[in-house]
N, C-alpha and C positions, 0 to 999 in steps of 0.2 A: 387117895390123895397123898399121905404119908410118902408113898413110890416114887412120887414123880419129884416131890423137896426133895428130897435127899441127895439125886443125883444133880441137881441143880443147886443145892449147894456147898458139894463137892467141886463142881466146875467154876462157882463163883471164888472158892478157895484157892484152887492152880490158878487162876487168871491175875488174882491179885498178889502173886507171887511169880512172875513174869520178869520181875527188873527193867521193866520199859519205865523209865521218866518221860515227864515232857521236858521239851526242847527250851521250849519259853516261858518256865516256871518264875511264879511271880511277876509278868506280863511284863509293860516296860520298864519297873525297877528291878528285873530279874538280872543277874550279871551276865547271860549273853547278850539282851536285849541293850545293855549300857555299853559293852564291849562293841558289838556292832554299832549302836550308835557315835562310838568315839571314832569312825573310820569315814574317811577322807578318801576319795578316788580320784585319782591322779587323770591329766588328761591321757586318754588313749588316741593314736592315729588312726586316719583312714575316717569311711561312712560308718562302718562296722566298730569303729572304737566309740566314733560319737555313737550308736545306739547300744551296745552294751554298757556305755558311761551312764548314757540316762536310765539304762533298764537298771544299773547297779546302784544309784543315788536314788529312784524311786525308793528301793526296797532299802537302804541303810537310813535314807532322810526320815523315815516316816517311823524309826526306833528312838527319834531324838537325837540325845544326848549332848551336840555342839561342842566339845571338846576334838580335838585332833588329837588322839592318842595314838593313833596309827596312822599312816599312807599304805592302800592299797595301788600297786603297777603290777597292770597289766599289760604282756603283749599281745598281739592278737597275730594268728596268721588263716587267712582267708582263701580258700585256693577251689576253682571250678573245675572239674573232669569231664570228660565228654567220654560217655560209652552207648552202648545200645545201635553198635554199626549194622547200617544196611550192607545191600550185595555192592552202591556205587559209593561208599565210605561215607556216608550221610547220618551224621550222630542223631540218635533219635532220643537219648535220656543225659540228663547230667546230673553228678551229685555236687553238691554244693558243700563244702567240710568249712568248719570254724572249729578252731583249736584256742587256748588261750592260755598261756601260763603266768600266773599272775604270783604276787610276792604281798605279803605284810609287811611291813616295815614298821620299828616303833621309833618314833621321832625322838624320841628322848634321847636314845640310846645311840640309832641307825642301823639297829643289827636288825636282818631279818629275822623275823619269828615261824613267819609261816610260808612255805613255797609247796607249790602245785599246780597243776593244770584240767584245763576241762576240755572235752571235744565233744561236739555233735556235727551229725551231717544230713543233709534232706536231699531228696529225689528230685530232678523236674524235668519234665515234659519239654522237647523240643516239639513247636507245631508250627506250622505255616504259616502265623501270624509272627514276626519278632518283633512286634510289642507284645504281644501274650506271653511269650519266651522271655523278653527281658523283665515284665512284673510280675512272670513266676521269680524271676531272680531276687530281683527285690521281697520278694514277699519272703522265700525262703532264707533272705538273711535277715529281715525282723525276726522272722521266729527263732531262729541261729540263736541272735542275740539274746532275746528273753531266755532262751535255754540255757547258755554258758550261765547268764547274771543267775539264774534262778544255781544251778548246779555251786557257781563260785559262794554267792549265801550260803548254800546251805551247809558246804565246807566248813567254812569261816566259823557260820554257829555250833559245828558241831569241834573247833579248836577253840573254841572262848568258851564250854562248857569245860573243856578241859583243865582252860587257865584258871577259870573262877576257885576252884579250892588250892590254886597256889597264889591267889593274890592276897 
């Protein structure tokens, strides 16, 4: 029995010497959770802006906080490809790309603090229905959206981790 402690904790030893924190330490009094919640999303254009708008105010609104300490602008560029050619030039797949470069902004000041971008892109199926082709499109740019929103979060939290020990 002795045998088999020992090495087990040894390993409980390295692990707890890892250097991972959490992200959202001390929940929503934590200072990224107050940081993200002090952020404002700007309107975005397009179908595509309104749903990475609301995918990005679900996940900010629900941290609190009600001050406007920031504006986050975002642009968005949306763009369809046709590939997957047959022998009589008949596209058979498209990729759908959503790119987003978005900026922090502190109202206070107006200087930016934080610039960057996100991109994802999804597959779809052309078929011989173009209603099933056009609510694969739809559908691949809901999910676009929740991806950028989820990737620009988690950006965001990981520069207000940053700021928190210089505020």
């Amino acid at each position: 029995m002795p045998r088999l402690l020992l090495p087990l904790a040894l390993l409980a030893l390295t692990l707890s010497a890892c250097g991972m924190q959490p992200l959202y330490s001390s929940g929503t009094q934590g200072a990224v959770a107050t940081t993200l919640g002090d952020v404002t999303v700007a309107p975005i254009q397009g179908r595509a802006g309104w749903l990475v708008k609301n995918a990005l105010d679900d996940r900010l609104d629900a941290l609190g906080g009600g001050n406007s300490r920031f504006q986050l602008q975002v642009v968005l560029d949306d763009q369809i490809t046709g590939f997957g050619l047959l022998a009589n030039d008949q596209v058979t797949r498209e990729r759908r790309t959503l790119r987003a470069r978005y900026q922090l902004i502190e109202n206070a000041t107006g200087e930016i603090v934080f610039d960057a971008t996100a991109a994802s892109d999804a597959g779809i199926d052309i078929v011989s229905s173009e209603y099933a082709t056009i609510a694969g499109e739809n559908r691949a740019l809901e999910n676009l959206s929740l991806e950028i929103a989820d990737q620009i979060v988690t950006r965001l939290s990981l520069f207000a981790r940053e700021l928190a020990p210089a505020q």
